[in-house]
Structure formats: C-alpha cells, structure tokens
N, C-alpha and C positions, 0 to 999 in steps of 0.2 A: 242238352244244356247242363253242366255244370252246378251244382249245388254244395259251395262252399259250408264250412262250420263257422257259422256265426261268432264276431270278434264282437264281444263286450255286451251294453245290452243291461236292462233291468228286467224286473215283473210288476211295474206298480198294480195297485187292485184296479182291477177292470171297470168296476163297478156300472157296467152298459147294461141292465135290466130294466134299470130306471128311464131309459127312453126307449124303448123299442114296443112304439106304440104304432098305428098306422098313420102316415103322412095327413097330415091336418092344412089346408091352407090358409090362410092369414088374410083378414078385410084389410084392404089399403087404407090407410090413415087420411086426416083430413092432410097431414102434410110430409112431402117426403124429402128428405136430405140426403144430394148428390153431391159425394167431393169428387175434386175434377182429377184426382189420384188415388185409383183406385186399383194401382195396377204396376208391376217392375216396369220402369224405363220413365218416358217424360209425360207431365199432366198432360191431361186434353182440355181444348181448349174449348169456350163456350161457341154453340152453333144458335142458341136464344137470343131475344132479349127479353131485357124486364117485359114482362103483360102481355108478353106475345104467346099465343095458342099453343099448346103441344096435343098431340094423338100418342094416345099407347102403343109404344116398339118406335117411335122417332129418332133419331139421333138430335139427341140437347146437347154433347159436347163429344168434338172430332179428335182424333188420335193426329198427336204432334211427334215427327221423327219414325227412325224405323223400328223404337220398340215402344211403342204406344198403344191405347185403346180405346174405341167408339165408348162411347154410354147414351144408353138409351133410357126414354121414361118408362115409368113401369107402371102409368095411368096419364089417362086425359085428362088435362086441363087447361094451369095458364106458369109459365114462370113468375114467381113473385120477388125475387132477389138474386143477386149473386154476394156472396157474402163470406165471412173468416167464422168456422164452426168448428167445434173442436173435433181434431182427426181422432183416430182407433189407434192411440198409443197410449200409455202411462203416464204421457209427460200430458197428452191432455188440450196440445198447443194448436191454435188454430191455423186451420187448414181452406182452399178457397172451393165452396163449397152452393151450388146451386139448389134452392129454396126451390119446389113446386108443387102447388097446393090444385089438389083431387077435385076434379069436379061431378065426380058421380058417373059418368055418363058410359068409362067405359069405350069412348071412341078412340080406333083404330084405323088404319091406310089399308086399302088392299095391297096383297103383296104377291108379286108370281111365285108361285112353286115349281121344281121341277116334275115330270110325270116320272121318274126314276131316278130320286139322286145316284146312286150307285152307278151310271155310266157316266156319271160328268167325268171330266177329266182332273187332275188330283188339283191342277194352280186353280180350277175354277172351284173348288172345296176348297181349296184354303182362303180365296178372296171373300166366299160366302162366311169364313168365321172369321175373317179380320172386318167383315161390313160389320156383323153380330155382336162387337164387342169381346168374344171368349175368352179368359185367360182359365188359370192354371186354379181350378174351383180346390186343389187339395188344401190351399195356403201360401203358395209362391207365388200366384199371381202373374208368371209368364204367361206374356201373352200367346196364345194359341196358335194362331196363323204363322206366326215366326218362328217357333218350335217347328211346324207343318212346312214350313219354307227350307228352314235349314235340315231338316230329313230330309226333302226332296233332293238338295241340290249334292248333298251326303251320300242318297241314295240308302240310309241304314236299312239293312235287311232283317233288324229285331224292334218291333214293337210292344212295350209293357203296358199293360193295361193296371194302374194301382189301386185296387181293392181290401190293403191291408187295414186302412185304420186302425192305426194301433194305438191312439191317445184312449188314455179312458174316460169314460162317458161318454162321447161322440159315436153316432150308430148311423149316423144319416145318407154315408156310403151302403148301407149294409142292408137298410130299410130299401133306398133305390134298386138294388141288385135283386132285391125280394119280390117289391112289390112292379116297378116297372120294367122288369126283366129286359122286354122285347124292344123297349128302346132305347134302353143303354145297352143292347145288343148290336139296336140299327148303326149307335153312333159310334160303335166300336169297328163294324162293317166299313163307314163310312171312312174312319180314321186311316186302316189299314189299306183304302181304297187309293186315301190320298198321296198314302206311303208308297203305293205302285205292289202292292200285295206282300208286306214282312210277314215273318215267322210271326206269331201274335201270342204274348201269353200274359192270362188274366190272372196275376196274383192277390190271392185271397188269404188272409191268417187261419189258422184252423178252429178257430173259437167263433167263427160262422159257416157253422154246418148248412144250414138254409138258403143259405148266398151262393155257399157252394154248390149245393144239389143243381138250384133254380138255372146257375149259370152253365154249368154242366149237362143240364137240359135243353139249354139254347141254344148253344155252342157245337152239340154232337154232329151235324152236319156238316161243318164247317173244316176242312183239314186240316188246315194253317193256323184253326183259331184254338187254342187250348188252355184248359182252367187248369193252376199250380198252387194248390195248399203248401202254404210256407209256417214256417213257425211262427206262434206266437209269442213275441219275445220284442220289447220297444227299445230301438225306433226302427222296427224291421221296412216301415212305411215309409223310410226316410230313401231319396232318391238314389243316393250315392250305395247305399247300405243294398238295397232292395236288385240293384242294376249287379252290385258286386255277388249277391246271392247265387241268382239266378244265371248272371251271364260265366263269371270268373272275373271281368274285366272294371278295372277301375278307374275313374275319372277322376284324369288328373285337377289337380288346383289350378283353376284360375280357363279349363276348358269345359265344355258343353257337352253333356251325354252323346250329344249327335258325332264328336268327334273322335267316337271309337264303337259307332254305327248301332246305338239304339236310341231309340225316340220312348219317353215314356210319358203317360196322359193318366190322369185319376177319372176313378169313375164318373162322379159328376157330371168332370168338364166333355166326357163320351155324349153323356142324356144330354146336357146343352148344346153338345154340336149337332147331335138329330135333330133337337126341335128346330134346331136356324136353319141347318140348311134342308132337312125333308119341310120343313114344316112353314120357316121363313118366320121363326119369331126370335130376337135377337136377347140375348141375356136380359132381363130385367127383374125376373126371379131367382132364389134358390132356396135349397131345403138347409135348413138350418135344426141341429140338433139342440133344443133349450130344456138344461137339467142344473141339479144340484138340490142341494138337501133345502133350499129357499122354497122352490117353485112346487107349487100346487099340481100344475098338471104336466108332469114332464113331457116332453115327444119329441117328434120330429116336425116339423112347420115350414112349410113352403110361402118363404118372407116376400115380399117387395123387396128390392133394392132401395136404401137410401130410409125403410123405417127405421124409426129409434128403437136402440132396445126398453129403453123404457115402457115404449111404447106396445113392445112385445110381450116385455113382460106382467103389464098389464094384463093384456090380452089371454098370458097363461094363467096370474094369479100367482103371490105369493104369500107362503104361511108365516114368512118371518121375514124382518129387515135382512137385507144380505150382508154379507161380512165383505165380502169381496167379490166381486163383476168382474167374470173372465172373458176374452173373446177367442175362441178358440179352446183348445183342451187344456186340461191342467199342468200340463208337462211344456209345452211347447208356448202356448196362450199367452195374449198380453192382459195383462191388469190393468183394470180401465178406471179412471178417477171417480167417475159418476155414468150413471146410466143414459144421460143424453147424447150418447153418440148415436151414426148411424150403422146400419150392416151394411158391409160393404160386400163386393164380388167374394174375396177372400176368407169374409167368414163363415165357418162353416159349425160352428158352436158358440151358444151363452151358455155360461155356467153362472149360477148366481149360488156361491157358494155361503150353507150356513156357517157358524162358529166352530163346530164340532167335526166340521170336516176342515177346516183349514191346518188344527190342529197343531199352530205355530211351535216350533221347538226355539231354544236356547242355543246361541252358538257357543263352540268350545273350541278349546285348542285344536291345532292336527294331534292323531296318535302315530301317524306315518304305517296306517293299516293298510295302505296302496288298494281302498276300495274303488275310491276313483279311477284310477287306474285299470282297473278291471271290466270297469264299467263303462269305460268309454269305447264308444263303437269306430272311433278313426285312429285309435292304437297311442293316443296323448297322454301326456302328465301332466294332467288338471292343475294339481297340486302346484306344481312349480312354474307352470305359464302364471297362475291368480299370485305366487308372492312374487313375480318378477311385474305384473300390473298395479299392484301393491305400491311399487317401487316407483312407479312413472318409467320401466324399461320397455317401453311399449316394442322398440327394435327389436329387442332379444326374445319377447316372446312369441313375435315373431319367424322368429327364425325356428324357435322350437316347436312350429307348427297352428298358430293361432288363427292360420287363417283359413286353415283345415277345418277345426272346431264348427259343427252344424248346431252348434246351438241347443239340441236335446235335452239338456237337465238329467243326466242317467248321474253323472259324475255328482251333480250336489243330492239327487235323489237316494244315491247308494252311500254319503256321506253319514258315519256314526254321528259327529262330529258340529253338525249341520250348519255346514261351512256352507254359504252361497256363492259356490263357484263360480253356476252359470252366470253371475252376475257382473263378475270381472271380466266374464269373456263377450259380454256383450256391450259394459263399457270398453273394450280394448277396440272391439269392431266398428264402435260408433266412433273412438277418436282417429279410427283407421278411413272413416268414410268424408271425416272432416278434414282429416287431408289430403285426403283424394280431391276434394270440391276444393280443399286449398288451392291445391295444385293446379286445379285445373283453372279454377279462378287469375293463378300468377301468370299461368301460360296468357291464359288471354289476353289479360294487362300487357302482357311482355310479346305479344305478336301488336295487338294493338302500338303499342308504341312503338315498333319496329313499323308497323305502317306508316304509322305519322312521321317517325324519321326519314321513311323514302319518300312519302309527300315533299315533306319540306325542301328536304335535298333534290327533289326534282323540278319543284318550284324554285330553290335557287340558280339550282343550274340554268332553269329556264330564263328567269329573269338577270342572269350572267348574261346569257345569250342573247337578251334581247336590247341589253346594254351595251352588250357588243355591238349588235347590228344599228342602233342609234349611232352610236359614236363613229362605226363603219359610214354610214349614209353620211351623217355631220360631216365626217371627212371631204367624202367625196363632193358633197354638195359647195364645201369651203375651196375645193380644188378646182372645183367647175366655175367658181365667181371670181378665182384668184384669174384662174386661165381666161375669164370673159374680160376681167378689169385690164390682164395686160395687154389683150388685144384690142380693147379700146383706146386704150393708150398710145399703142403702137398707129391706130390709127389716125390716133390729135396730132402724130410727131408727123408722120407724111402727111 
C-alpha cells in the first residue's frame, strides 16, 4: 500500500491525558430522550405509542427509506411522549423526539444468537446490523448496513479499520482498542467477513503506542488483517484524508469511498457490530469521552443513548460553570446552547470547556500569510472561498472548491489573524443544502402539478368522450323515432 506525504494538516495540543481513565459505565436516568434523527439519510419513524411498554434492545422507531436507521430503548419501561426537543446543534432548534421514562426493571426479549457468526453469510451480517440500528460511531453517522451493502455489491477488495482519533481530548477510540481488544477484534473479523474477505488495515496515530501494541497482539494471526501506524498530524482521521494516505487513491466529490473499492468503518462502530450481531444486542449504548478543564472526573463513560448531557455531567461533577458545551472534539464539535440536549448515536465527546481554555482571540485583518492555505488538507484557498461567501457569491465559491471543504477547522486554527473561516464554510454549505431541499421541494411541486394537469386533461378528455357518446346515442335514438314516426305514418296513409 502506498503511503503518500501528507498535504496540509495542523498540530493542535493533544491534550488526551485528561481522559484516559478506565471505561466507567453510566446509571440510566429516570428519563431518556430519543430524537427520531439520529443518523445521515431520513428520520425514523415512531414504532410506540404514548404509555405503551418497552423492553431494553426493542425497536421504539423503524428506519424510513434506504438510508435510514432502527433505534432501539436502551432500558425498560413505558413511552411517556412523543414531542419537539431541542436537537445536537447550535442553533438549538427543536427536533421530534421520543420521551421514555426507566422503570428500573432492566427487562429485555430473549434474542437468538448465532452459534458462529463468522460463517453467516455477508447479506445475513449486514441485515443483523441494519435490525441493530448501527451507523457510523466516528461522527458521520452513515448508516452501517448500507456502507456493508454497497462494499458488497462493489465488491471492494480494501477494508480500513479508523483508529486515528485525531481531535484532541477524545480518547474513547483509543481506551476501546486498549481495554476491549478481542471484541473490537471480533467485529473487525466480522466486517471483513461481510466484505467477502479484503485486504484489512487498522489505522492507528502513533501517539497510541498501547492501542497499537494491544491490536498488534490480536491481529498477529490474522494474514489479511494488519495494524498501520500513521502520522499523527489532524485531520489524519478524516475519511477522504485517511483513504488518500494509505490507499494513494482519492474520492472524488459528490462519490462514495466504495466507488474506488474501499470500505472504511471506525472502531466503535467494529465493538457495536460484535455485540449485535455475536451477541444480539442492537446499539443503545456508547463510550462517550467527557473532558475539559470544567469537569471533576474526566474519563471515558459508556452512555445510554438519549441521556442528557446535563445529566452526564452531573453524574461526572463539575468544578466550575462551563464556558462552553462541545459535543464532539474541539476542532470538529458543535457548540451546544445549553446542556439539555440528548447523546445521540454520533457522539462520541462532551467537552465542557472552562474560560482558560477557550481562550477567545480578537479577529484582525488578513496579512495574506497563505497559513491557511497550507493548512488545508484538500489543497483550498480558505482565504478567498470566505471573502467570496462574504459577498453572497455562493456559485463562485463554489466553483472554487467549497464543496470539497470537510469541514476541519485546520484553516481558522493555523489563522494569525483569527479569522473564522471555518465558519463561512459552513454557512456556505448550510445555504447549499437549503437549496438542495429548495430544489427538491420545486421538483415536487412541479411533478405534482404536472400530475394534476394529466388528471385533469384526462378527465376532459373523458368527459369529451362521454359527451360525445350522449350526443352519439341522442342521435341515434332521435333517428330511430324519426324512422318509427315515418313509418307510422306511412302506415295512417295506406
């Protein structure tokens, strides 16, 4: 495999000593909040009603379309609402989101297990982690099974296993690799099973020596399966970056890693597809890394799906009001208005950051130092996509690559200047997505109306038609009285 020289790229401080405690699991709450999107593609839809019973590992809401996902309870109880709760974004705005309150108890279904998953066949592994809910545990949130579907039908012959974490603070890849080795082994087994057996390789950064050793340990018997220390250097974790490293080959804009034959899965989402499919218990938990200079007891903590971080954060303790509530790492992370949101599938870090680390700077001019530039890992000019967004040119930045832009923060990070770059490119992408749903919104309107115009038009025609055939019959029926009267007639005259 090919191991290209890294284009662009920061160092922010690492700062990961502050969690890399042993995984802690987390008491369920009296109550948990499920939003019905929790995942790329279309919400799922509720399988409850209000005051109807759940068992832990149920399906409460079914995956709608083909890029969808199950969600399951992640305790027994009762649904108490379906309801608008504020989603895991900045803006804060509410989201439709299913209430359900713990009833202690701990009940669960019995569920068959296989006696070897490793000989199922790959479509009956990918069906087990499309029942499970699985998606994309690094922060993308693709769904799993559809990733697994389109390898298959692909056929790619390279499997990545992502082990990088590279945001700082977030360890909870890293802690998994350490501590549950063997079955984020199994579900890496499992993955490459479904793939029909690819090349497999687990990349790790090299700032987890322990991760490495442990996976290197596990992996030795394996031929196909192999551990690749990559540089530590952000956003080495980033898909596009990570796939270009390692393979040479680049995905293009606008396709799917699968359509230039690699599949790539984070660790996580490997441990959650052992447990579903060796094990038969479908996503309801994950490890969540909860740090920053707020919080009392940093670590790693294996959440409930749907607690609040409030509720979390509780549960750790913190030594000082926080300045700012991240969900996700500092680089990448959204900034959350308030702490009453829930975790959702996709997160994978709170950070409840104090004053001292935020460390707000002053913006200033450009100096035209081309750090940005440098810094960006898809070969962009930060610089001149943000004063053409500036501008309301949203086409032309466009054109000059915006839609390449992953998002990363290297470009405002490596800013003298402290220009918030990333910020223009995320509103460029939000009013690129608004009119996308424009779009698709007109289309509809305008197939709709084109429907109703063939209706109509078919109904006139019809009713032409039947106007005809009235006036037809009337004809005939006046020709047939004409023809009776003259021949009664003819018959008064003889």
């Amino acid at each position: 495999m090919p191991k290209l020289r890294i284009r662009g790229g920061v160092h922010p401080q690492e700062r990961k000593l502050t969690s890399e405690i042993t995984i802690t699991r987390v008491p369920t709450p009296e109550r948990l909040y499920m939003p019905l999107k929790q995942h790329i593609g279309a919400p799922a839809a509720p399988d409850k009603v209000i005051d109807e019973i759940v068992h832990k590992g149920q399906i409460i809401a079914r995956a709608q379309g083909n890029v969808s996902a199950n969600i399951h309870a992640p305790c027994s109880g009762y649904l108490e609402q379906i309801t608008d709760w504020a989603a895991p974004h900045p803006s804060g705005l509410p989201t439709r989101t299913m209430v359900l309150v713990n009833d202690g108890k701990e009940l669960s279904d019995e569920v068959s297990t296989p006696v070897n998953p490793l000989f199922l066949r790959p479509e009956v592994i990918a069906e087990r982690v499309s029942q499970s809910g699985i998606v994309g545990l690094g922060g993308a949130t693709f769904p799993s099974a559809v990733k697994l579907t389109l390898g298959q039908s692909r056929n790619t012959p390279v499997l990545i296993i992502n082990g990088c974490e590279c945001e700082p603070y977030l360890t909870c890849d890293d802690r998994l690799m350490q501590e549950r080795t063997q079955t984020v082994m199994d579900g890496i087994q499992l993955l490459a099973q479904a793939l029909y057996g690819p090349q497999t390789i687990i990349a790790i950064e090299k700032n987890k020596p322990e991760a490495i050793e442990a996976m290197e340990l596990a992996c030795r018997d394996f031929g196909n399966i192999e551990v690749m220390p990559v540089p530590t250097r952000y956003p080495m974790g980033s898909e596009k970056q990570l796939i270009e490293y390692i393979t040479g080959r680049q995905v293009p804009v606008g396709k799917l890693s699968a359509d230039i034959g690699v599949t790539l899965h984070n660790i996580a989402t490997a441990y959650a597809i052992s447990q579903a499919v060796r094990h038969g218990k479908p996503l309801t938990h994950r490890i969540v890394t909860v740090a920053g200079g707020a919080v009392k007891r940093p670590g790693n903590y294996e959440v409930p799906i749907g607690m609040l971080i409030s509720d979390l954060l509780a549960f750790c303790g913190l030594k000082e009001e926080p300045q700012r509530i991240l969900m996700g790492g500092p680089m990448m992370g959204q900034a959350l208005p308030h702490a009453d949101i829930p975790i959702t599938k996709g997160c994978n870090g709170v950070l409840a950051m104090s004053r001292a680390e935020i460390g707000a700077r002053d913006e200033h001019p450009c100096i035209r130092c081309a750090s940005c530039v440098d810094a960006c890992p898809m070969g962009l000019s930060p610089l001149t996509m943000a004063a053409l967004l500036k501008k309301d040119k949203l086409d032309n930045a466009v054109n000059i690559g915006l839609k390449d832009c992953i998002l990363c923060g290297s470009c405002s990070f490596a800013c003298p200047s402290a220009i918030p770059l990333v910020h223009y490119f995320n509103y460029g992408k939000g009013e690129l997505l608004v009119r996308a749903q424009q779009q698709q919104k007109d289309d509809e309107i305008k197939r709709l109306i084109q429907g109703r115009q063939l209706r109509m038009a078919r109904l006139e025609k019809e009713k032409e038609e039947m106007v005809a055939k009235r006036m037809q019959a009337i004809a005939k029926r006046k020709a047939a009285e004409k023809a009776a009267a003259e021949q009664n007639s003819e018959k008064e005259v003889a």
